[in-house]
N, C-alpha and C positions, 0 to 999 in steps of 0.2 A: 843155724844162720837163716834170716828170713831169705824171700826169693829176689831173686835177682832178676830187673824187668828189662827187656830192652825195647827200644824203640827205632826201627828200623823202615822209612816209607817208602822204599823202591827196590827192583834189583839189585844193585851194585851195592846197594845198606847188606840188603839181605844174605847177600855173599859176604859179605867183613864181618858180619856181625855171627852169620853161624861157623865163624874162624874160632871169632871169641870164645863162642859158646864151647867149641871141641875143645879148648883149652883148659876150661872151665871145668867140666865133665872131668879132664884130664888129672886136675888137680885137687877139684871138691866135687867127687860124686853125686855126694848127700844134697848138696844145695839147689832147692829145684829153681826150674829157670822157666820163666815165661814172657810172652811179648807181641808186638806187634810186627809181623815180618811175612817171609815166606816159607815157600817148599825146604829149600838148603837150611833156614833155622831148624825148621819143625824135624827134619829129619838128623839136625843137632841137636836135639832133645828139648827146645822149647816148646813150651805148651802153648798154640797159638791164641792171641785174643780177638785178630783180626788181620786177616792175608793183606800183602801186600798189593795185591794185584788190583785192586779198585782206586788205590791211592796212586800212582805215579803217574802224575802231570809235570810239563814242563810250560815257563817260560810264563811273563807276568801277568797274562792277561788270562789266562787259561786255567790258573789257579784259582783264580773267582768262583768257577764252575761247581769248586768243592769245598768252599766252606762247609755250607750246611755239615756234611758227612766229615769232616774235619771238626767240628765242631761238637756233635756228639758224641764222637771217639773221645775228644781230650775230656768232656763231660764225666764219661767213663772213666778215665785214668786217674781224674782227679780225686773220686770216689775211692777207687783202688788205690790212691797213696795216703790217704788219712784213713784207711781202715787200717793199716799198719804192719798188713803183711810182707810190704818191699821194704829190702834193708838195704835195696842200691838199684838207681838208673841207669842203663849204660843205652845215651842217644848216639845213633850211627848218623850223619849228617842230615838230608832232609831238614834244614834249619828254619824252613817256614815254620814248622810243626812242632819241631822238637825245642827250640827256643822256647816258645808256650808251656811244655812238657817239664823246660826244665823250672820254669815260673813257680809252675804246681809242686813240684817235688821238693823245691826251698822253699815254700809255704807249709809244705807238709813234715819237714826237716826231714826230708831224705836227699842222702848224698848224692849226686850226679858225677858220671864219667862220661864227657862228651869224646867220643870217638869219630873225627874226621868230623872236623869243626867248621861253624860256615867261611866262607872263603871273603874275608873282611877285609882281605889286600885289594881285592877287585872289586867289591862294593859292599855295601850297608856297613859299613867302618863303624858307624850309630848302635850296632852289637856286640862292640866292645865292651863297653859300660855294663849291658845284660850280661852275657858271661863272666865277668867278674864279680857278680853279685852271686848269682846259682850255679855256677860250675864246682865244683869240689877238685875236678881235677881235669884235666884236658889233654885229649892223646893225641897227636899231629902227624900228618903224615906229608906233610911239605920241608924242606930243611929250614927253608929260613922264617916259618909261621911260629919257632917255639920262640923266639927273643922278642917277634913282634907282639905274641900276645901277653908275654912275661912282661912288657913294657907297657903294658896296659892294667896288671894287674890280676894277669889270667894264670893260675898255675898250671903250665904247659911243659910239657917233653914229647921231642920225638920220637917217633918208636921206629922207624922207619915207613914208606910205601907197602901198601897189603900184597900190592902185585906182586912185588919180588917173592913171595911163598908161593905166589901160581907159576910163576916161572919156572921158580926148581922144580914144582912140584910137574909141568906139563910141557916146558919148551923142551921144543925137537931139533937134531941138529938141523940142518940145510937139506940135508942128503934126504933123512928119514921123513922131514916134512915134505919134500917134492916127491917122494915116492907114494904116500900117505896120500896124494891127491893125484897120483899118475900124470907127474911132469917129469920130464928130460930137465938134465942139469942144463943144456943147452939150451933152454927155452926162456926167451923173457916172458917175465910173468909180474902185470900189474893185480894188485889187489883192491880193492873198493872196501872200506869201511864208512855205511851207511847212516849208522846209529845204531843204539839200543833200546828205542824208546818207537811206537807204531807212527809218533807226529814227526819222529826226525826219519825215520823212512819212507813219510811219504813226501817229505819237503827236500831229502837228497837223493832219492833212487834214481828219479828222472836225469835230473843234469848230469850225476857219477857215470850213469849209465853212458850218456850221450859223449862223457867227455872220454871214455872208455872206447868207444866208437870211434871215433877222432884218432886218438894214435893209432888204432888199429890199420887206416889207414897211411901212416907215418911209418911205424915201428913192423917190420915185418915178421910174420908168426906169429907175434903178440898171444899171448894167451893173458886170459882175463879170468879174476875168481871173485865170487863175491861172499862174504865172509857176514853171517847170519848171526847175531847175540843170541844169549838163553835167553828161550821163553819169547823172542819173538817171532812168529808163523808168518814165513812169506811166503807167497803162492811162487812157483818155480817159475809159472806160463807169466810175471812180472820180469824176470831177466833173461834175456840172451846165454847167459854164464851161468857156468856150474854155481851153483848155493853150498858153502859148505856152517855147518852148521856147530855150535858154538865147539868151536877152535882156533879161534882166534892165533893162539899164539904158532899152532901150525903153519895157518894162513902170514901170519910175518914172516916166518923164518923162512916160509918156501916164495916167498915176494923179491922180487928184485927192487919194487918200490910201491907206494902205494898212496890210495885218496882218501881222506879219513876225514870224516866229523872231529869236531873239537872235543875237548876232554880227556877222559884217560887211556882213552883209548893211543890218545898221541905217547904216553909215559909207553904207553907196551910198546911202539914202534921204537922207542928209544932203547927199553931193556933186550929187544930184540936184535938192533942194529938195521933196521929196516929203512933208510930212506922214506920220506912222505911230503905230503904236499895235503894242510890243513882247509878246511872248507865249513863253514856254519851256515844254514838258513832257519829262521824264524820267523813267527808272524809278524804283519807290518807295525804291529799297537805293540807288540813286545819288545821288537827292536827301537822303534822309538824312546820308549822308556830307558831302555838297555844304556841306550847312545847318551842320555842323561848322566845315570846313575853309574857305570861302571866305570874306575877308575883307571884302569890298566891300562897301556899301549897294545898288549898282544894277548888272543883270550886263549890261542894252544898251550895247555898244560908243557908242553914239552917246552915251548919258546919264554913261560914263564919262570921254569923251575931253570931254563940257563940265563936267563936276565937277558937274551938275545933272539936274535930272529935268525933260529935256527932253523926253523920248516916254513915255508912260504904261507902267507894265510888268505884265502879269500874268502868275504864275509858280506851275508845278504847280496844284493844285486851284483857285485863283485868276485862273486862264484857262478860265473859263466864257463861254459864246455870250454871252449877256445884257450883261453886264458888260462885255464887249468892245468890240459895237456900241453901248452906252451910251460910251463912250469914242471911238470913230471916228465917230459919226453929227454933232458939232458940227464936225471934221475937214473932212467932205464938203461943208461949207456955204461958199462962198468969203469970206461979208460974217462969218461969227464971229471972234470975240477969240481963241476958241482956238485956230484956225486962223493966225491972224495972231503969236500970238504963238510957236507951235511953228516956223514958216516962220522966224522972227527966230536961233532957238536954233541951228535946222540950220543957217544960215549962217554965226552964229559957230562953230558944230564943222568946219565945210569950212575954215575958215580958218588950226584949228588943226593941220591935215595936211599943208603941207609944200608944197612944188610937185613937178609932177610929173618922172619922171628917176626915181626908186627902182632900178631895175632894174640903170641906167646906174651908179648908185654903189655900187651893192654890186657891180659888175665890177671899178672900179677897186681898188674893197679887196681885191678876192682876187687881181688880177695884184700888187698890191702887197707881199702878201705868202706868194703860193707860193712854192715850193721847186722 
């Protein structure tokens, strides 16, 4: 069997995508694997063609910066798919990029498995039409993305959310997470989820922080943690609060509630049962655009995947201190309503993600259909 290529531009690709890989490994030794990603591929047995770490930008304007070196890469790839070594794509989302990718590779008649596809319910709807011309098959990990895209012409199934394999494989119960960071079951405890990206911690540390400060005032004892993604370096002498360092799902489960950036980072407050209170800032040119193009009412993953406004949002200017912890201080209180009924919401959002195995099944669809 030729090799199997993936395309992976950021962290969170490069973690789904070196799932795939072990699974791969798992089932076809023989088949070598190589790609564009990172550390967690490479030490999946991909033979790197180019790290991730140069490629992840966010947000529309910011992406301009890297054409050029976007554009040499896909140079690259396109080379490598008509030389005719790949006998199958497998793009991990990154859809600026991999859309392109997948252009090249149905010019090239190589198969495509797009794994964790762009997110076409909340904008660029206009890539529908492209994925159903070059996708060969498409892995989803939203529940209600496989009928939307099936209804466009996309052959879609879901496999389920990737997290729930990090779940089993790394949540802690309550006990052993607060002990793990030396807290009293007695202790209220907010958590700060900043970003995972160096633009979204330097656009949310400050206000988190400050809105962190605010209850502490309010909430007595308060203890505060700040909960650090892989791979991004933040100097300690920037917080007040302990840094803990990619544990995230520690950090939920020993949380009584918590402030979190958008994204999936909200799905893990849900598979956790975490209480949260949602918060996004971006550049002024990107939000502008954003407030255009994006289609949705609500951008937290968690509030999307329940069709409701299950976690409070504040966005751009609207993610003020004040305002925050007025929203998270009823959260921290175990006997409130709000508390109680936000706990209810995340449960029905865990429910609506699948079981775990994601990884597993998008193996089988790519030995299914290489070349």
């Amino acid at each position: 069997m030729r090799e199997v290529l993936f395309v992976a531009g950021e962290a969170s690709g490069d973690l789904h995508a070196s799932g795939v890989a072990d699974e791969l490994r798992r089932r076809a030794p023989n088949v070598p694997l190589a790609g564009i990603g990172g550390s967690r591929m490479e030490r999946s047995g991909v033979a790197l063609i180019e790290h991730t770490d140069q490629l992840a930008v966010m947000g529309f304007v910011e992406v301009l910066k890297h054409v050029p070196r976007h554009y040499a890469l896909l140079s690259a790839l396109r080379r490598r798919l008509r030389s005719g070594v790949v006998g199958l794509v497998v793009l991990v989302d990154y859809p600026g990029f991999n859309m392109k990718v997948a252009a090249a590779a149905h010019a090239a008649g190589v198969p495509v498995l797009y794994y964790i596809t762009p997110q076409v319910w909340a904008w660029g709807a206009g890539r529908l039409g492209a994925l159903a011309r070059t996708v060969t098959r498409a892995a989803v990990i939203l529940p209600f993305e496989e009928a939307l895209l099936r209804s466009h012409g996309v052959p879609a199934t879901f496999v389920g959310h990737p997290l729930l394999d990090r779940a089993a494989a790394a949540m802690p119960s309550r006990d052993d997470a607060r002990r793990a960071l030396g807290l009293t079951d007695a202790e209220r405890v907010l958590a700060l989820f900043p970003g995972s990206r160096a633009q979204e911690i330097a656009r949310h540390l400050g206000p988190f922080l400050e809105t962190a400060r605010t209850l502490e005032r309010r909430v007595r004892g308060l203890k505060v943690v700040v909960s650090v993604a892989p791979g991004i370096a933040l100097d300690g002498s920037r917080s007040p609060y302990p840094l803990v360092h990619d544990a995230s799902f520690t950090v939920w489960r020993a949380a009584d509630a918590a402030l979190s950036k958008s994204g999936t980072s909200t799905l893990e407050a849900a598979v956790a049962g975490c209480p949260l209170v949602v918060a996004y800032r971006t550049g002024a040119a990107s939000y502008a655009i954003a407030r255009r193009v994006v289609t949705i009412p609500r951008i937290g993953l968690v509030n999307v995947v329940a069709g409701e406004s299950v976690a409070p949002e504040f966005l751009q200017g609207a993610a003020k201190p004040a305002a925050m912890a007025d929203a998270l201080e009823p959260l921290l209180d175990p006997a409130s309503v709000a508390r109680a009924a936000q706990v209810a919401g995340l449960a029905r959002v865990r429910e609506k993600l699948g079981a775990p195995g994601a990884a597993a099944r998008v193996a089988e669809m790519a030995l299914a259909i290489a070349t």
